[in-house]
C-alpha positions in Angstrom: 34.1 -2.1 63.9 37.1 -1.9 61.4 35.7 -4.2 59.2 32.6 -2.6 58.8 34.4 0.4 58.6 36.7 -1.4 55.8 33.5 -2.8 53.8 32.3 0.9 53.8 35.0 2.5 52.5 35.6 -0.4 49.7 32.0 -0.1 48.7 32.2 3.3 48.2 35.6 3.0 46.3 34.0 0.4 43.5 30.8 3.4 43.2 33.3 5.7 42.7 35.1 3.6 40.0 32.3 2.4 38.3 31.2 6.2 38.0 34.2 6.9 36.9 34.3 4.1 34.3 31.0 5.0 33.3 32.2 8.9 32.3 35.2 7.5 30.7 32.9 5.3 28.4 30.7 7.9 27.6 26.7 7.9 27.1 25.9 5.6 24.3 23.1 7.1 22.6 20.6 6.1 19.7 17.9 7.4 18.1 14.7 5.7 15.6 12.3 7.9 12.8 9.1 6.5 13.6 7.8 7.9 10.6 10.8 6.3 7.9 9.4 2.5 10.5 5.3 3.0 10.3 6.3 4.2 6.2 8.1 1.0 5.9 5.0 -1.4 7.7 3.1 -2.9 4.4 -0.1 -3.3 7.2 0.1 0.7 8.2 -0.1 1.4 4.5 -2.6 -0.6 3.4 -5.0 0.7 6.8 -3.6 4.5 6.2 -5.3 3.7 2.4 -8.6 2.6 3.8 -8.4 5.4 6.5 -7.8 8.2 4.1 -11.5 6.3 1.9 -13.4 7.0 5.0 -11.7 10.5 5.2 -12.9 11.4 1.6 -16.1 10.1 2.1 -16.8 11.8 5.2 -15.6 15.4 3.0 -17.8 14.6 0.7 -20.7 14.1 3.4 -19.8 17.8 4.9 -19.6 19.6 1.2 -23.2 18.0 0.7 -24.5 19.1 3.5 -23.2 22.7 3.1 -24.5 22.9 -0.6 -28.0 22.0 0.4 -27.6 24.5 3.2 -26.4 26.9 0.9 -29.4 25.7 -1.6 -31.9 26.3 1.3 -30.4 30.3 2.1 -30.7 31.3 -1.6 -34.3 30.0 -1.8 -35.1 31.9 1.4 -33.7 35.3 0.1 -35.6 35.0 -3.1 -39.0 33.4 -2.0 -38.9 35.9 1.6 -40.5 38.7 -0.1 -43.6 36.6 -0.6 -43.3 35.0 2.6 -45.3 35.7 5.9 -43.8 36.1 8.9 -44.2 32.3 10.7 -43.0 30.5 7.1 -39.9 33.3 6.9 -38.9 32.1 11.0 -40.2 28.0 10.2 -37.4 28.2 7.5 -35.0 29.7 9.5 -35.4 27.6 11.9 -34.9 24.4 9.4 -31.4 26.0 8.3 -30.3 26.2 11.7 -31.2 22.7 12.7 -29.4 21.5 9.6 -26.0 23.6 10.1 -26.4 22.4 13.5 -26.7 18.8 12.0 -23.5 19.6 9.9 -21.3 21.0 12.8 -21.6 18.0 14.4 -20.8 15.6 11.9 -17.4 17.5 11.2 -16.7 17.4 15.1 -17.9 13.8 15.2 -16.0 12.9 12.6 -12.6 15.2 12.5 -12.8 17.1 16.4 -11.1 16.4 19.0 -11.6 12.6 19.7 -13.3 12.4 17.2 -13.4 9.0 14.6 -10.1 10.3 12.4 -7.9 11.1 15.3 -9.3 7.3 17.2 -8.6 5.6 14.2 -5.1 6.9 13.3 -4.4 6.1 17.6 -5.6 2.8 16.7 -3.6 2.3 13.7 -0.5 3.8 14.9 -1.0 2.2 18.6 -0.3 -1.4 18.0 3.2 -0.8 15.5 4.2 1.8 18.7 4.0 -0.5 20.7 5.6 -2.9 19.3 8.5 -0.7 18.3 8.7 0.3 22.3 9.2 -3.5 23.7 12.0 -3.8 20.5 14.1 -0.8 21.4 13.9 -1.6 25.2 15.3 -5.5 24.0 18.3 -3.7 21.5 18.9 -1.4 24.4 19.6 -3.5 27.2 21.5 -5.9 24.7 23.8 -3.1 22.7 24.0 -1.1 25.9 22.3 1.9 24.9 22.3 4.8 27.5 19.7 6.7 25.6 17.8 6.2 22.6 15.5 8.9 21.8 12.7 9.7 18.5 14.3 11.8 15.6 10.3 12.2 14.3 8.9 13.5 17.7 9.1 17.4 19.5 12.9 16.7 20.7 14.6 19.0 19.1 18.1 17.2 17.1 20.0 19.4 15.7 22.8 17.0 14.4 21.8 13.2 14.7 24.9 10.7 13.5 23.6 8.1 10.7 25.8 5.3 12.5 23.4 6.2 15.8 19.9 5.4 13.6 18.9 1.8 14.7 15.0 2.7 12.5 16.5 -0.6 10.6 17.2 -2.7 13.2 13.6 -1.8 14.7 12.3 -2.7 11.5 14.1 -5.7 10.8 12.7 -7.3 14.1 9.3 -6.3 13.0 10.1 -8.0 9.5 11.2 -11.2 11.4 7.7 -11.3 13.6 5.6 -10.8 10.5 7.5 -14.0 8.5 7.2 -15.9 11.9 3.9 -14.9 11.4 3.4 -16.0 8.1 5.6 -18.8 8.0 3.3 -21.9 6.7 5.6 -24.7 7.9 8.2 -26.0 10.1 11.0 -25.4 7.5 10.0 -22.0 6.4 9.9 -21.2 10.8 13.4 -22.9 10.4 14.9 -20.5 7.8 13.7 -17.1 9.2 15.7 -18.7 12.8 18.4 -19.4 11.0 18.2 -16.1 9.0 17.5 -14.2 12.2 21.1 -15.4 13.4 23.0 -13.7 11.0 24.6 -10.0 12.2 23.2 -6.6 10.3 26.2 -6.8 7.5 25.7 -11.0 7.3 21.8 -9.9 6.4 22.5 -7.1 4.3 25.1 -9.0 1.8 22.5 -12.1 2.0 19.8 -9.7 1.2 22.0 -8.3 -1.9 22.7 -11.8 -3.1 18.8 -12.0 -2.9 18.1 -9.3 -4.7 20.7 -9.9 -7.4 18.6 -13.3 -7.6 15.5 -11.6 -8.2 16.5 -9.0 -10.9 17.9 -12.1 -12.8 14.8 -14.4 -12.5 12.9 -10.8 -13.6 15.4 -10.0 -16.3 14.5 -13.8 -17.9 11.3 -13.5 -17.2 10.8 -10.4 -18.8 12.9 -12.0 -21.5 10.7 -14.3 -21.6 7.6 -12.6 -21.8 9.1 -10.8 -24.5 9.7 -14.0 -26.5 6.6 -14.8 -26.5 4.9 -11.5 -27.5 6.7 -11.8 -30.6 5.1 -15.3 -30.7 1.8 -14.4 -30.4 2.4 -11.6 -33.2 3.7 -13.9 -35.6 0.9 -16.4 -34.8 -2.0 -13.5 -35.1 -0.1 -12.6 -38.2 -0.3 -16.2 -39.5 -4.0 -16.7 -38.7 -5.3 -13.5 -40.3 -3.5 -14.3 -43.5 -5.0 -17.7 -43.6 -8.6 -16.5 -42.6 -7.9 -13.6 -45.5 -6.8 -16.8 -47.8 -10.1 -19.1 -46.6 -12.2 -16.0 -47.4 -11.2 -15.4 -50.6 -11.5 -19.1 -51.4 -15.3 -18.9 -50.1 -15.8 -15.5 -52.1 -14.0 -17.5 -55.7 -16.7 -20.5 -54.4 -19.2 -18.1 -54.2 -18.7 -16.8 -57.5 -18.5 -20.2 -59.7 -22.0 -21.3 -58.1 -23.6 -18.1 -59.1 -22.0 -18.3 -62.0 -23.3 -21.9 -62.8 -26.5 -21.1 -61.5 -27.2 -18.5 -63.7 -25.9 -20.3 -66.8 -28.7 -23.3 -65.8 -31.3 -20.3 -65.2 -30.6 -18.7 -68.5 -31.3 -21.3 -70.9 -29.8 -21.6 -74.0 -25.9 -20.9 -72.9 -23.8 -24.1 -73.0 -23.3 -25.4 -69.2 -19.6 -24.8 -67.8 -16.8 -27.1 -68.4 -17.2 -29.9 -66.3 -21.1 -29.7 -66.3 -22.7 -32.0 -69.0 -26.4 -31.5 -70.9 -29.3 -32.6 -70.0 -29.0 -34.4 -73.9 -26.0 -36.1 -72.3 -28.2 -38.2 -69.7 
């Protein structure tokens, strides 16, 4: 009886201290902008710029159907006057089935449930979820207590940049795509080996990276330059020679006609070079 009294009371001493551990340590809390991560996703863009096609088109659609509408009242008003009674209602009638026509379409197309707002679910769904399984994994790994949405209804008045973990979420996301896209076994083995380094280790290999590429851009556009100014001088080149070989066809031209017409005309002497006919 006095050791399970004992075990009792030392089970509730470690809760205790653990609690009290716990408030000492304070909540650790983060937070992601869903927006600044589906804004950063090349895929969402690139579907977000079909989506918004279809949305145009359908817009267009609806401002169609409304003109002819429209088209189909003004006719009525002017043409009721000589109209009887059954052709005034038969018209009517053919408006209202056609605004009828167009109300649905809009509702069909941008209601409730309708194809926009299932297409954007769609779109966003996937990337959400994704985003949901990779701040559950930096959670329990970083020991969050909380990490909350900046971009949905929770009201944050103050929000700590140091607490924003949008780039680690997006990073991971990053990683899955080149996994993805990785052709080979090396290329598989440099994003490991790249997905190893810490958040600064990336961040200076990603500068070194991108001090690379502006140099490889900068002699490239060097480069290109170069040989602008080669093609110019060669364009330059080649219409002064075809402007030279023209003139030499024209100055060719010239001394045939010119012979010819000495050898039409009779009496001149030929041109030097040419002999007489007494000469043969």
């Amino acid at each position: 009886m006095k050791t399970t009294k004992y075990l009792i009371l030392s089970l509730l001493a470690c809760i205790c201290f653990s609690f009290t551990m716990e408030a000492q340590r304070g909540a650790r809390i983060g937070y992601i902008d869903m927006e600044y991560i589906l804004e950063s996703v090349p895929e969402y863009q690139e579907a977000t710029t079909q989506l918004e096609g279809k949305v145009q088109k359908w817009k267009k659609d609806i401002e169609k159907m409304s003109k002819e509408i429209d088209q189909m009242k003004l006719d009525l008003a002017n043409e009721k006057v000589l109209l009887t009674k059954e052709l005034i209602e038969e018209r009517e009638e053919e408006i209202k089935i056609l605004e009828d026509e167009m109300l649905t379409y809009q509702q069909n197309r941008f209601g409730p449930n309708g194809d926009l707002d299932i297409q954007r679910r769609q779109l966003v769904q996937p990337i959400q979820d994704q985003v949901f399984n990779i701040v559950q994994e930096i959670a329990e790994n970083q020991k969050y207590d909380f990490i909350f949405d900046k971009s949905a209804d929770i009201v944050m008045l103050f929000a700590a940049k140091r607490n924003d973990i949008s780039d680690q979420v997006l990073r991971q996301i990053n990683r899955a795509a080149k996994r993805e896209e990785a052709a080979n076994k090396r290329e598989k083995k440099e994003i490991e080996k790249r997905e190893e380094l810490s958040v600064e280790e990336e961040k200076a290999v990603t500068e070194r990276e991108e001090a690379v590429e502006d140099k490889k851009n900068e002699r490239e556009k060097m480069l290109e330059e170069r040989q602008k100014q080669r093609d110019s001088l060669r364009a330059v080149k080649k219409a002064e020679f075809e402007a030279k070989r023209q003139r030499l066809l024209e100055e060719r031209k010239q001394r045939q006609d010119s012979i010819l017409k000495a050898r039409n005309g009779g009496g001149g002497a030929p041109p030097e070079g040419e002999e007489g006919d007494g000469g043969k």
